[in-house]
Wavefront OBJ file of the C-alpha trace (Angstrom):
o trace
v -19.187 -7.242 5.661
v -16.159 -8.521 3.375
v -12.962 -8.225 4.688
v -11.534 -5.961 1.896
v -8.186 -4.079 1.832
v -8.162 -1.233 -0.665
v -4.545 -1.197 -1.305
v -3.108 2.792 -2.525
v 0.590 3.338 -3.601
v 1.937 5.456 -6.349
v 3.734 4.342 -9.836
v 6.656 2.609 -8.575
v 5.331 1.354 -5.421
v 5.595 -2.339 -6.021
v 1.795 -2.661 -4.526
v 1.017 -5.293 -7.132
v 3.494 -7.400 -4.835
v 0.937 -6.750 -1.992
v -2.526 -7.718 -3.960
v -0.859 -10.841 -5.286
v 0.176 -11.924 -2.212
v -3.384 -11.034 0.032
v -5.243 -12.775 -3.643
v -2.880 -15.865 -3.064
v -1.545 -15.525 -6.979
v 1.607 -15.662 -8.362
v 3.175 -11.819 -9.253
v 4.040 -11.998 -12.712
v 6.816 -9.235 -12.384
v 4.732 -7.326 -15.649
v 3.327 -3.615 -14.461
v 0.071 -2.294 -16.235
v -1.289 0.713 -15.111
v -5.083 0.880 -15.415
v -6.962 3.138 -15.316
v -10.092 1.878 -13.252
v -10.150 -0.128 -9.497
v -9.726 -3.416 -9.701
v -11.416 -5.725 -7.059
v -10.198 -8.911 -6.594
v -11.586 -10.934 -3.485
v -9.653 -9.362 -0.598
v -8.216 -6.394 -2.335
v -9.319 -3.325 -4.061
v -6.474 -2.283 -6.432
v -6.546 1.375 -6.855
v -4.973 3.458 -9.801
v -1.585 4.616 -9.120
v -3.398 8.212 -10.473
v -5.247 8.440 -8.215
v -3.264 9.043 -5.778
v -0.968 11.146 -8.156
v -3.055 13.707 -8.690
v -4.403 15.585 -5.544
v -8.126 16.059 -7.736
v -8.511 12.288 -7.622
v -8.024 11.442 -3.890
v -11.709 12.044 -3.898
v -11.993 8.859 -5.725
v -9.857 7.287 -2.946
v -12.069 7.994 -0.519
v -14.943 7.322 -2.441
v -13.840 4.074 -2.943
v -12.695 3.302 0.510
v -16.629 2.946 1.547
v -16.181 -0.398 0.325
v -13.204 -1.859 2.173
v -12.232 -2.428 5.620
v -8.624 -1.459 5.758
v -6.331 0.337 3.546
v -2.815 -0.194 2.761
v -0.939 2.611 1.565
v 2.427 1.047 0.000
v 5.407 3.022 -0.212
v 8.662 1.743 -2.020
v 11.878 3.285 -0.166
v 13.551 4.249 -2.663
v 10.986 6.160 -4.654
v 12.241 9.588 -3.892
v 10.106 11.497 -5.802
v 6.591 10.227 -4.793
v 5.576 10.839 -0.870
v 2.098 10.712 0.721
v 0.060 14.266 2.363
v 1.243 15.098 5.895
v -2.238 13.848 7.742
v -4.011 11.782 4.507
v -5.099 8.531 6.383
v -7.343 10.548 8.660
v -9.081 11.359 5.324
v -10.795 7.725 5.304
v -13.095 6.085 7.492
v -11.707 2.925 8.116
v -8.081 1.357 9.482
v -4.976 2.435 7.959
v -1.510 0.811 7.516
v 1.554 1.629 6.087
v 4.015 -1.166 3.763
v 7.424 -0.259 3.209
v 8.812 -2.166 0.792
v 12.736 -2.132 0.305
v 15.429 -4.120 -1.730
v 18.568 -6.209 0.045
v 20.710 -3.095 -1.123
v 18.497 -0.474 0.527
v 20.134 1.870 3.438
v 18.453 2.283 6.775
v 17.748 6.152 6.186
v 15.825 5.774 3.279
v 13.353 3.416 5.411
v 13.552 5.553 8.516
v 12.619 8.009 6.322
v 9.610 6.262 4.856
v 8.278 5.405 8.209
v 8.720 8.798 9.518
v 6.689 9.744 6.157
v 3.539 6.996 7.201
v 4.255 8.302 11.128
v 3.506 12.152 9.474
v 0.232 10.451 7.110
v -1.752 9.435 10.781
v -0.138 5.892 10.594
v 0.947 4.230 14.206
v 4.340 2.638 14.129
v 2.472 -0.655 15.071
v 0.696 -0.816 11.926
v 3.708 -0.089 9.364
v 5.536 -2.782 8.128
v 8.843 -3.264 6.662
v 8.811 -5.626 4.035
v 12.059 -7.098 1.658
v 9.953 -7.207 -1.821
v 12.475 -9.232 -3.082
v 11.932 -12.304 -0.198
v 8.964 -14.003 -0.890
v 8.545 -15.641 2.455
v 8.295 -11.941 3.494
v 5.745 -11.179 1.316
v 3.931 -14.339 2.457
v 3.934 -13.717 6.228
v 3.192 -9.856 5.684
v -0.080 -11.286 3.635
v -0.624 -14.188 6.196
v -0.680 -11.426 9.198
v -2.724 -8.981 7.344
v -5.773 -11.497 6.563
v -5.868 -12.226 10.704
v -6.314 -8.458 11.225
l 1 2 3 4 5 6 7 8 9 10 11 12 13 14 15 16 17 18 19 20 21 22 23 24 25 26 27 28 29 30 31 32 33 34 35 36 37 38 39 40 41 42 43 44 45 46 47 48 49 50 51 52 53 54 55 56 57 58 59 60 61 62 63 64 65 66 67 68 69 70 71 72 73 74 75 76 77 78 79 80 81 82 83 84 85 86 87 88 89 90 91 92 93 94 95 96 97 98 99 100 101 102 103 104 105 106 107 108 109 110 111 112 113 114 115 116 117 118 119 120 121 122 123 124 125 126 127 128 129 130 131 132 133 134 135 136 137 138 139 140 141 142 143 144 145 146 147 148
């Protein structure tokens, strides 16, 4: 089977910073939300509605048939979007958690977001932090990722 990560994050969540970096391109900084999956070679890129809207998730699992892993991204200092208490044990295949923060994040806001992927099903050795704004970062996270 293809080594596929189906990666899930709400509007926000910076998770085109995580499919760029697992499809080796270049993130072009521009955000267009689509309305359909998009599969790429190692990722499935998921609509940020469909995890917006609790009638979709569904779809999510649906989808997750065809992947290996998913990553469910989480930007700290989205305070208005948060995953279901208990949601990764909703799909059949590994979960992880990305936090991504900024160099002018505070620790509480990503202790809180790991506490919120430690609530999802997630265990604390497969969340990452990640500085979205470090490259290198975003390199290694994808680097470590593919050897899963």
């Amino acid at each position: 089977m293809l080594e596929r990560f189906m990666v899930v994050g709400h509007s926000n969540s910076y998770k085109d910073l995580i499919v760029c970096a697992l499809e080796g391109a270049s993130f072009s900084g521009s955000h267009k939300s689509c309305p359909c999956a998009i599969y790429g070679k190692h990722t499935i890129n998921t609509p940020d509605e469909y995890l917006e809207n609790p009638k979709l998730y569904s779809a999510l699992v649906s989808l997750s048939q065809q992947s290996t892993t998913i990553i469910f991204v989480k930007n700290v200092n989205d305070e208005h979007h948060h995953f279901p208490p208990g949601f990764s044990s909703a799909f059949p295949c590994k979960s992880l958690g990305v936090a991504l923060y900024s160099t002018d994040n505070i620790s509480s806001a990503i202790m809180n977001s790991i506490g919120e992927f430690k609530s999802m099903g997630i265990c604390e050795e497969n969340i990452y932090i990640v500085n979205y704004e470090c490259f290198e970062e975003l390199n290694e996270l994808s680097k470590l990722l593919i050897r899963l």
